[in-house]
SEMIDO-327234 format. One record per residue (C-alpha): x, y, z; residue number from 1; residue in three letters. Coordinates in steps of 0.02 Angstrom, whole numbers, plus 32768, in hexadecimal, padded with zeros to 4 digits. Layout:
! SEMIDO-327234
ATOM;X;Y;Z;NUM;ALA $
...
***
This chain:
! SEMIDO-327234
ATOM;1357;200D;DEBD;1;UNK $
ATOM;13BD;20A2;DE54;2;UNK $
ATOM;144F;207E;DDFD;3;UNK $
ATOM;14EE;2110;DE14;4;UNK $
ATOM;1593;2126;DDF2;5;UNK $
ATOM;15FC;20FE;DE98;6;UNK $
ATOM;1664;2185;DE88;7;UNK $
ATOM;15DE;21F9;DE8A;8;UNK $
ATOM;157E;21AB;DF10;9;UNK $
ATOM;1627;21AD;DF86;10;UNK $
ATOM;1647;2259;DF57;11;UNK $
ATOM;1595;2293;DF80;12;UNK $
ATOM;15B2;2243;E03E;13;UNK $
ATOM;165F;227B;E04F;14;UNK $
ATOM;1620;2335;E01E;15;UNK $
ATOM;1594;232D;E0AF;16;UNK $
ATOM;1610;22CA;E12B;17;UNK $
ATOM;1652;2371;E143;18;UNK $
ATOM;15D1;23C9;E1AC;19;UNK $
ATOM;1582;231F;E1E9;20;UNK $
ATOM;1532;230D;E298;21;UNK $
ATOM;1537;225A;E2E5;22;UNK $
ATOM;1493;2276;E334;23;UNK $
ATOM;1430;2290;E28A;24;UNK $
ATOM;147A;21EB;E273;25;UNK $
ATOM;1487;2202;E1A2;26;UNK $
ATOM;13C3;220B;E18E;27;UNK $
ATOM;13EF;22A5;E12F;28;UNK $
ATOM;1463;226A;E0B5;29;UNK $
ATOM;13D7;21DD;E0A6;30;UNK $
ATOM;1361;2268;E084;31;UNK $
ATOM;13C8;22BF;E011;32;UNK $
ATOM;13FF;2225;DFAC;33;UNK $
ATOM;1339;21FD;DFA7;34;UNK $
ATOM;1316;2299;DF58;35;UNK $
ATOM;1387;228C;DEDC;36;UNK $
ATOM;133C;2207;DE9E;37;UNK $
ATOM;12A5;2236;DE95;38;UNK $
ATOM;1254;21FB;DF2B;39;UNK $
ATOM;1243;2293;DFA9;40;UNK $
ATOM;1192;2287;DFBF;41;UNK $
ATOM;11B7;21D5;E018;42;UNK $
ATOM;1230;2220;E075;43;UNK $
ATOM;11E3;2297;E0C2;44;UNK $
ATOM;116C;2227;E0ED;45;UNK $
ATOM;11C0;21C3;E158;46;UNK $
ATOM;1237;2241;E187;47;UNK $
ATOM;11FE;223F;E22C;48;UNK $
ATOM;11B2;21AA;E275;49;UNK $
ATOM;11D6;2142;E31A;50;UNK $
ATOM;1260;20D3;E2BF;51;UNK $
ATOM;12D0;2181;E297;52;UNK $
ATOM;12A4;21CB;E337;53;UNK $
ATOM;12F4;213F;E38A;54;UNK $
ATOM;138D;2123;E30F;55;UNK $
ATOM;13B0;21DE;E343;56;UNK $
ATOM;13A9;21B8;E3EE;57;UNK $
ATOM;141B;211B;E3D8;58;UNK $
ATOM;1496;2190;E376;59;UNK $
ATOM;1482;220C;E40D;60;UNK $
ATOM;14C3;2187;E484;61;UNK $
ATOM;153D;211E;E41D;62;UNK $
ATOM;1578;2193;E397;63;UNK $
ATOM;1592;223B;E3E8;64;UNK $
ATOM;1610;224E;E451;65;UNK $
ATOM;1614;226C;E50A;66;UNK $
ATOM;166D;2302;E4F9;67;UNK $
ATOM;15F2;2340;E48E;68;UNK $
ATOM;1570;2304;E514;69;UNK $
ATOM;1548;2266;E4DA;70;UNK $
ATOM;155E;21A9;E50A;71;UNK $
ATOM;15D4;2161;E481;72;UNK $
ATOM;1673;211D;E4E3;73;UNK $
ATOM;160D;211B;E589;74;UNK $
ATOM;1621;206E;E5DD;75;UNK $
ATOM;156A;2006;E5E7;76;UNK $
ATOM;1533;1F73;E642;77;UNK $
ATOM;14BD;1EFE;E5EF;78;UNK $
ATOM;146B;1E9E;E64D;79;UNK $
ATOM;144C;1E34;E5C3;80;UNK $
ATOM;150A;1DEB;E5DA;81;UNK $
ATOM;14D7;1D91;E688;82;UNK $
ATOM;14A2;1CEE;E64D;83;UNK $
ATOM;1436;1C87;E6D7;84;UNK $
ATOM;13BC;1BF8;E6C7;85;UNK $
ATOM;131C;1BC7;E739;86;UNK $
ATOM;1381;1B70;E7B9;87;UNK $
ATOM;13F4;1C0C;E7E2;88;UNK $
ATOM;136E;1C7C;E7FC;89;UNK $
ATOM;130F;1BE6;E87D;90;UNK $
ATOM;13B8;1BEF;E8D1;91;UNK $
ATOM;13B4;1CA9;E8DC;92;UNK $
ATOM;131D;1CC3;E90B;93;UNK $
ATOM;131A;1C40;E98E;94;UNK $
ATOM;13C7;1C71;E9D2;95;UNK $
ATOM;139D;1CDD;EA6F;96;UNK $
ATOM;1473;1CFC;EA98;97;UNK $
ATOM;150E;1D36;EA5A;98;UNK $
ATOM;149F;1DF3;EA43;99;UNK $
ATOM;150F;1E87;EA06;100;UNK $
ATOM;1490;1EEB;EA35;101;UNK $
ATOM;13F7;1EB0;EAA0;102;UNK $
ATOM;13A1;1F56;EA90;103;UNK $
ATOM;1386;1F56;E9DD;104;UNK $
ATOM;130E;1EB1;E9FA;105;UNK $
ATOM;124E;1EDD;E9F5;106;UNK $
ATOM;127F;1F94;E9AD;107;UNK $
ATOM;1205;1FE6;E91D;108;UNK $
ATOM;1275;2037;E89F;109;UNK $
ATOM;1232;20A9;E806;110;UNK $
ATOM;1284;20D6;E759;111;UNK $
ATOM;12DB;2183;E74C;112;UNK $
ATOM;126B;2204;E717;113;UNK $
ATOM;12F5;2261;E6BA;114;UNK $
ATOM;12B4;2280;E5F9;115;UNK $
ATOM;1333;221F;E599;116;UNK $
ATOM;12E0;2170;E5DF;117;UNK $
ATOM;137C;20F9;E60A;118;UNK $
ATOM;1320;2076;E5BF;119;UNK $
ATOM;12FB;20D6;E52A;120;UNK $
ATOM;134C;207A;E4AD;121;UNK $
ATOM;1367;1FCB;E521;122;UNK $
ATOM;1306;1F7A;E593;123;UNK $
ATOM;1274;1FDC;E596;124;UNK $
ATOM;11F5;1F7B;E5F6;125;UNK $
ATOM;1265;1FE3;E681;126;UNK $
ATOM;1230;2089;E642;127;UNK $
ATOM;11AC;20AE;E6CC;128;UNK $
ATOM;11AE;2023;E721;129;UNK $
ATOM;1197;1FFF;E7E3;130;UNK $
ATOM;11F9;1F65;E81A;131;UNK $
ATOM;11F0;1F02;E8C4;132;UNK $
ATOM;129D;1ECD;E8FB;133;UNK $
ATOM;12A4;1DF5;E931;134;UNK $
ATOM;133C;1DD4;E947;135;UNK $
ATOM;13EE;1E28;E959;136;UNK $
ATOM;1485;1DBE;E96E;137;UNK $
ATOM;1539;1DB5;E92C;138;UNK $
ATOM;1506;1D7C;E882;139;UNK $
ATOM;1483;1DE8;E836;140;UNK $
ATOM;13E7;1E51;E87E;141;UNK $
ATOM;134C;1DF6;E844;142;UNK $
ATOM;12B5;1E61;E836;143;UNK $
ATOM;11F6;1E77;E7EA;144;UNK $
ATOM;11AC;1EE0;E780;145;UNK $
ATOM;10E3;1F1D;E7BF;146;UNK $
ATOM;10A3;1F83;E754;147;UNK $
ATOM;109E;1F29;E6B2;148;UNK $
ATOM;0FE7;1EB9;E6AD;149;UNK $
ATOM;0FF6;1E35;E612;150;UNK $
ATOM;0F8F;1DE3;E5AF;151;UNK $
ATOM;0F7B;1D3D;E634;152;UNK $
ATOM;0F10;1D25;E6D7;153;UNK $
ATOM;0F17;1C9C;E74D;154;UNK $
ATOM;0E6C;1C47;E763;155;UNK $
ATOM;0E62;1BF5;E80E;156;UNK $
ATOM;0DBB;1B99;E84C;157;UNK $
ATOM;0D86;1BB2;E909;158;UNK $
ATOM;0D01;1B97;E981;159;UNK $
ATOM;0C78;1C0F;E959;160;UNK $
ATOM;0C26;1C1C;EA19;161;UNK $
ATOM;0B8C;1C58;E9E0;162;UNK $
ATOM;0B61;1BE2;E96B;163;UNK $
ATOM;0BCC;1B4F;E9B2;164;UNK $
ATOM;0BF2;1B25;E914;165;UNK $
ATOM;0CB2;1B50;E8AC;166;UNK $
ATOM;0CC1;1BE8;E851;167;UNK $
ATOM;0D3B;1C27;E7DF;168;UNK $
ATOM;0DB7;1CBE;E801;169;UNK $
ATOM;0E21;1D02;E77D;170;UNK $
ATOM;0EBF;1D72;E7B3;171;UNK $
ATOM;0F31;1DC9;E741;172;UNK $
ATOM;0FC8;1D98;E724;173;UNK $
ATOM;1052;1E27;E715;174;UNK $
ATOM;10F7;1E2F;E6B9;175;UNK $
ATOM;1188;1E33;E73E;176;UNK $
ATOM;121E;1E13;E6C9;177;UNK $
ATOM;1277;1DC7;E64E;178;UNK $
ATOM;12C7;1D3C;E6A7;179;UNK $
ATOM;1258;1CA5;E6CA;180;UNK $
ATOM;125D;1C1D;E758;181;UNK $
ATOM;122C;1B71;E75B;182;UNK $
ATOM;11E1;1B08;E7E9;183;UNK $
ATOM;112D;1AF4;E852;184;UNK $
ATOM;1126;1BB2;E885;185;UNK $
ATOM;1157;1C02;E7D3;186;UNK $
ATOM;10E4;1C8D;E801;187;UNK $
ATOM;1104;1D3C;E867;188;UNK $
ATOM;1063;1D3B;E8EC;189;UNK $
ATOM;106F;1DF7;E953;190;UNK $
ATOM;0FFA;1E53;E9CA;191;UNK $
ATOM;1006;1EE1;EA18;192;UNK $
ATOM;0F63;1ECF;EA90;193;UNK $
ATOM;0F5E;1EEC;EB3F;194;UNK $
ATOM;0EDA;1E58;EB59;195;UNK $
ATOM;0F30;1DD8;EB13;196;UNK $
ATOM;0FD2;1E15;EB6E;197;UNK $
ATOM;0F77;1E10;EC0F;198;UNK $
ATOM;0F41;1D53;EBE0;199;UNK $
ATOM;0FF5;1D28;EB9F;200;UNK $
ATOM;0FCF;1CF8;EAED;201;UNK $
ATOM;107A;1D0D;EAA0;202;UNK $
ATOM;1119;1D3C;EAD5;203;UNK $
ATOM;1177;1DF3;EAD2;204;UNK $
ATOM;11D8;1E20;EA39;205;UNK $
ATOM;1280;1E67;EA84;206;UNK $
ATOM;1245;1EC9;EB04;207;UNK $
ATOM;11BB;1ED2;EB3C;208;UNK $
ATOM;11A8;1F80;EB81;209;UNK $
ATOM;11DE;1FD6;EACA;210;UNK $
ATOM;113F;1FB4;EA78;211;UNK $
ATOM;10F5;1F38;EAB0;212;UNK $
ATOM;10E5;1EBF;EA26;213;UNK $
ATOM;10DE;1E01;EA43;214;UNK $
ATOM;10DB;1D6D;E9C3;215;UNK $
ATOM;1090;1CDD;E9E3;216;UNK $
ATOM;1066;1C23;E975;217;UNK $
ATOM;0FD5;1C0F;E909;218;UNK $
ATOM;0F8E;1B8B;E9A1;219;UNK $
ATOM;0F85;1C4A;EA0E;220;UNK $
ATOM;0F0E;1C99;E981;221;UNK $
ATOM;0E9E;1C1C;E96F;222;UNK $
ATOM;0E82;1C02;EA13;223;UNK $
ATOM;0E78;1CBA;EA32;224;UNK $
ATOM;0E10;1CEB;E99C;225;UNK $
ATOM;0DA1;1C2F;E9AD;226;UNK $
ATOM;0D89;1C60;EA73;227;UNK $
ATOM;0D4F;1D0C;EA50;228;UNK $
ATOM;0DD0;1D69;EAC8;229;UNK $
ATOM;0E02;1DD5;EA35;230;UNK $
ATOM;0DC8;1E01;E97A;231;UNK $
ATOM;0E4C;1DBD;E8F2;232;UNK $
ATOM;0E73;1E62;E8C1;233;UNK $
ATOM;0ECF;1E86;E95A;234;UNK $
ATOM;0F58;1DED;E90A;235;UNK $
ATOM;0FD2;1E23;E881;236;UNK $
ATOM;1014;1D95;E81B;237;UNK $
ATOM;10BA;1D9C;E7C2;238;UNK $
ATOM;10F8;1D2F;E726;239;UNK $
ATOM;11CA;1D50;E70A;240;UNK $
ATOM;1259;1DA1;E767;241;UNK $
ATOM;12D0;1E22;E746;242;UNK $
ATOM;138F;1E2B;E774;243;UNK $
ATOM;1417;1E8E;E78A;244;UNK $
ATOM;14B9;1E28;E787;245;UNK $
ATOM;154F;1E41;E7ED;246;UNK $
ATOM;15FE;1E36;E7C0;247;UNK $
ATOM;1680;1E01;E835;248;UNK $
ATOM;16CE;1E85;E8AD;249;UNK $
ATOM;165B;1EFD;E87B;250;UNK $
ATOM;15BD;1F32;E8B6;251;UNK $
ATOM;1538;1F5F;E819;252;UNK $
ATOM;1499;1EFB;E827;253;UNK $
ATOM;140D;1F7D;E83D;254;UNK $
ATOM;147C;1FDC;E8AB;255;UNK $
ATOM;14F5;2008;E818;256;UNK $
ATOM;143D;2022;E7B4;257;UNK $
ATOM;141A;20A5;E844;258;UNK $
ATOM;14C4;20F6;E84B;259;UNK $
ATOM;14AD;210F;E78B;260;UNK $
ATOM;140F;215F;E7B7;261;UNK $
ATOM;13AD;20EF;E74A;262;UNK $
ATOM;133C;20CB;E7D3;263;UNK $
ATOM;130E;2109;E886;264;UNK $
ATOM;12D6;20CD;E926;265;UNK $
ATOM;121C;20E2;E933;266;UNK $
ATOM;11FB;214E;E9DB;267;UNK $
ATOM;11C0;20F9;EA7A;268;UNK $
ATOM;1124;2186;EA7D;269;UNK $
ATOM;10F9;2151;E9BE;270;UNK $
ATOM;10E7;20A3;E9BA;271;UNK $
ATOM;1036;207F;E9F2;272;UNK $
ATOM;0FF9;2106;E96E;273;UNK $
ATOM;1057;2096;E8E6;274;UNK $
ATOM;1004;1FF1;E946;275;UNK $
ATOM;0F66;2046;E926;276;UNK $
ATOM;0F8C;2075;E86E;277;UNK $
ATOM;0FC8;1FD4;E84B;278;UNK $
ATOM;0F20;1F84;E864;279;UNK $
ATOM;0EC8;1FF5;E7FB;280;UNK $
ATOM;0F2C;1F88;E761;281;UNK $
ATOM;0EBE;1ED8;E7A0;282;UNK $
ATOM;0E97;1EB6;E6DE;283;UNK $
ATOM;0ED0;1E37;E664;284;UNK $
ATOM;0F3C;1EBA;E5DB;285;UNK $
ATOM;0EC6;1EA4;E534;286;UNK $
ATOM;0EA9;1F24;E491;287;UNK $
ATOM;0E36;1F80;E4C8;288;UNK $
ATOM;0E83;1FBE;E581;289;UNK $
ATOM;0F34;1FD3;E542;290;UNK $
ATOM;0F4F;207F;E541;291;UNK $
ATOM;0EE8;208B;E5EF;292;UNK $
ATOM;0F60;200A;E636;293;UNK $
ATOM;0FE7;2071;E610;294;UNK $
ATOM;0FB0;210F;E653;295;UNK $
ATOM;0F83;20A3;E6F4;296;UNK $
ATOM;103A;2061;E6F2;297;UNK $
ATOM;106C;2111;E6C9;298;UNK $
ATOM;1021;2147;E779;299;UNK $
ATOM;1061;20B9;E7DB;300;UNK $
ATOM;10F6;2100;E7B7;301;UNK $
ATOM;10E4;21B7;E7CF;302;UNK $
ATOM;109A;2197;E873;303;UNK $
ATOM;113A;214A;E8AC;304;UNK $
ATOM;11A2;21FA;E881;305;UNK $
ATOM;11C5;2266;E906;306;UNK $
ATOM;11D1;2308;E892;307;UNK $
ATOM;1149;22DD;E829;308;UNK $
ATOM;1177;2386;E7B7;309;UNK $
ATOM;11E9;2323;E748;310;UNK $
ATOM;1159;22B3;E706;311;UNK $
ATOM;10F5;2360;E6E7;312;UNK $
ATOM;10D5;2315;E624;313;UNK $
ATOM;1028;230A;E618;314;UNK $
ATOM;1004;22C8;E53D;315;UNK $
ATOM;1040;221C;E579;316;UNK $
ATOM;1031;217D;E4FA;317;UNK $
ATOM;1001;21E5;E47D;318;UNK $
ATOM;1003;2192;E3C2;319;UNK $
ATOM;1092;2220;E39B;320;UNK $
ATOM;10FB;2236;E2F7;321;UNK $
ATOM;10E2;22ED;E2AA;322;UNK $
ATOM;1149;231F;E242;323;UNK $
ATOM;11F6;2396;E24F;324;UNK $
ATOM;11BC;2428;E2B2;325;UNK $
ATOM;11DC;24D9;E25F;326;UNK $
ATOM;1218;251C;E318;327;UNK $
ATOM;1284;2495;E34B;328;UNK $
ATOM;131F;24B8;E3B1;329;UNK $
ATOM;13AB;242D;E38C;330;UNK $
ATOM;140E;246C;E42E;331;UNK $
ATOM;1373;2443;E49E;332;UNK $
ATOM;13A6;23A3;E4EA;333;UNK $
ATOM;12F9;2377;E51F;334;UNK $
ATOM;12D2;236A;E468;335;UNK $
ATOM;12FF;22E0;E3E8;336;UNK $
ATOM;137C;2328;E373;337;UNK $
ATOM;1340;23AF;E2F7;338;UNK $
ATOM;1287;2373;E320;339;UNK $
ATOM;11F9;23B3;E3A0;340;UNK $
ATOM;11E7;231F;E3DB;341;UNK $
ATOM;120A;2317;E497;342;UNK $
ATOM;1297;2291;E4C4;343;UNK $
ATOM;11FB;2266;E572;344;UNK $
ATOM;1184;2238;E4E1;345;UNK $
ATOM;11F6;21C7;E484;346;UNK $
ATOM;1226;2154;E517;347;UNK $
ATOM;1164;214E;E549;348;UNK $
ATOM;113C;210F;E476;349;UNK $
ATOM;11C7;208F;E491;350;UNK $
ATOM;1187;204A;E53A;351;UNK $
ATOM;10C6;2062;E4EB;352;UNK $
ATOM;111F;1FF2;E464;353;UNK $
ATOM;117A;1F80;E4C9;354;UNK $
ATOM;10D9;1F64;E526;355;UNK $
ATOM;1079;1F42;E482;356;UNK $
ATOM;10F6;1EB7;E433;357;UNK $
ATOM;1124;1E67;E4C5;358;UNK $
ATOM;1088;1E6D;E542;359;UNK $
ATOM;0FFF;1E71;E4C2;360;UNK $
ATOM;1049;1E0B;E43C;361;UNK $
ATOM;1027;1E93;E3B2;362;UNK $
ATOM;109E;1F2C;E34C;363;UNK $
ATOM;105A;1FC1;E387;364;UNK $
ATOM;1030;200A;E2DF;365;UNK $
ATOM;0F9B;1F9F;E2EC;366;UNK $
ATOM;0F62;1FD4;E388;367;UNK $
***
C-alpha cells in the first residue's frame, strides 16, 4: 500500500492513455506505477505468468475492437444462459421425435484446431475435446464429452468363470459434461465392438452406420464383462452431459457451434482410429498420470482431424511461463501480445488447468 497525491496519479494514467493498446490490457501502466515505487524487481517477476497471459487474451477479445481484429462488440452465446434441470435432459434424451436434424444423432464432432482456442478463455473442458452427439431435437443438442478420464471408476462385481466365484471390475468413469441427470441410468455406457454388436448388447447411438457406437445399461456390462464375451475395457462409461441450447426460430445447438467453426464433424474414415485411441485413456485420472492423460486426450483428438498439419505443435503441456522474449513480434497474431508465447500454448495451459482444478481436485501450481 503507497500513499500519492491523486492528481498525480491521474495525470500519470492520463499521460500513458495516449498511446495505450487494449490488448496489453494496462499491465504496463501497472508495471510502470510498480516501479515507481520501488517495486520493479516484483514486477518483473510476475510480469509474465499464466494469469497476464490470459488477461491479455481477454483484452484481445473484449477490449479491442473488431475493426482492429478483435472480438469486443462481437455477439456471443453462452451457453451458460440455458438453464435446465435433471428432468429436461431425461426428456431430451428420451425424446426420439420432433428432430431438426436426424443426421446430427450418433455424429463424433472435434474442437477447432485454429490457434486462438474458442474455449480459451470459457469453457475450456471444450478445448480438444471429442464429443458423441445423443440427442438433437427442437430444444437443445445434448452431447458427451470422451476424452476427459476423472478421478472416479465404477466397481462392478461379476461372475468370475474360472474361479466360479465374484470378482471385482473397476471401469473408469469419464467426464462427459457439465450438466448432470438424475434417475436409475445416470451413467453414459458406449461400445464400439463388433462382438457385442453381433450379440445385440446395446442399442445404436443415432445411426448406426456413422460410427458405430452403441450404449447400453449397466445390467449389459455386467453381463457382458461377468460372461466373458468381452474384456471391460472395450465399455466406456460417462458421468455428465453437455448442451447446446436452442432458441426459438432459430437453429444454433451444435449446428450454430459448427457453422461458427468451433467444432467439426469427425470424418466417417476417422472414427474407428479415435475408437481405438479412446481406449488407450482406460485409467482412473490420478497425480501421477496427469500430464500422460492429457497427451492421450490430446491424440484422441488429433486423430479425429482430417488435416492433421494444423495440430503440427509438438512442446504440448509444457509447465511454460518465460519471460518477455527479446524477439517478439506484437503484430504476429499467433503470439500473445508483446510476448513469445504462442496463443496454441496458452489455450493447452488453460485446458491442462481446467483439467487440474476441476478433474483432479488440485491448482495446478502444485502439480
Amino acid at each position: 500500500m503507497v500513499a500519492t497525491d491523486s492528481q498525480t496519479l491521474l495525470k500519470e494514467l492520463a499521460r500513458q492513455s495516449d498511446g495505450a493498446d487494449p490488448r496489453d490490457a494496462g499491465l504496463e501502466t501497472w508495471t510502470l506505477l510498480m516501479k515507481m515505487i520501488g517495486r520493479s524487481e516484483i514486477a518483473k517477476q510476475y510480469y509474465v505468468e499464466f494469469d497476464d497471459l490470459m488477461l491479455k487474451e481477454w483484452a484481445f477479445t473484449n477490449l479491442l475492437s473488431t475493426a482492429a481484429g478483435g472480438g469486443a462488440g462481437r455477439q456471443q452465446r453462452d451457453p451458460k444462459e440455458f438453464n435446465t434441470n435433471p428432468e429436461v435432459v431425461e426428456q431430451m434424451l428420451s425424446l426420439l421425435e420432433n428432430r431438426s436434424d436426424p443426421m446430427i444423432e450418433g455424429a463424433l464432432v472435434s474442437a477447432s484446431t485454429v490457434d486462438r482456442s474458442p474455449f480459451l478463455l470459457q469453457n475450456q473442458e471444450f478445448h480438444k475435446s471429442v464429443v458423441l452427439i445423443l440427442k438433437d431435437d427442437n430444444l437443445a443438442t445434448v452431447g458427451a464429452i470422451l476424452n476427459r478420464p476423472s478421478t472416479k471408476g465404477i466397481d462392478i462385481q461379476v461372475n468370475d468363470l474360472k474361479s466360479g466365484g465374484k470378482k471385482v471390475v473397476t471401469i473408469p468413469m469419464r467426464f462427459g459434461g457439465v450438466y448432470s441427470i438424475q434417475g436409475e441410468e445416470s451413467l453414459l455406457w458406449i461400445h464400439c465392438s463388433e462382438h457385442l454388436r453381433e450379440r445385440n448388447i446395446g442399442t445404436p447411438v443415432g445411426d448406426s452406420q456413422k460410427n458405430g457406437i452403441w450404449k447400453c445399461t449397466t445390467n449389459d456390462v455386467m453381463k457382458a464383462v461377468g460372461e466373458g464375451i468381452v474384456s471391460p475395457e472395450e465399455f466406456l462409461v460417462v458421468s455428465g452431459l453437455s448442451i447446446w441450447p436452442k432458441q426459438q426460430g432459430t437453429q444454433q445447438g451444435i449446428q450454430g457451434e459448427l457453422e461458427l467453426k468451433k467444432f467439426e464433424l469427425v470424418p466417417e474414415a476417422l472414427q474407428d482410429g479415435v475408437w481405438s485411441n479412446l481406449l488407450k485413456q482406460q485409467f482412473i485420472l490420478k497425480k501421477t498420470n496427469f500430464i500422460e492423460s492429457l497427451k492421450l486426450s490430446e491424440e484422441s483428438w488429433s486423430c479425429s482431424i482430417k488435416d492433421k498439419r494444423s495440430t503440427g505443435n509438438k512442446q504440448r503441456f509444457k509447465v511454460p511461463l518465460l519471460g518477455l522474449g527479446d524477439n517478439f513480434d506484437e503484430e504476429d497474431d499467433s503470439l500473445v501480445f508483446k510476448s513469445n508465447y504462442k496463443v496454441s500454448q496458452l489455450s493447452d495451459d488453460a485446458l491442462r488447468d481446467w483439467c487440474a482444478v476441476f478433474l483432479l481436485g488440485i491448482p495446478n501450481y502444485e502439480m
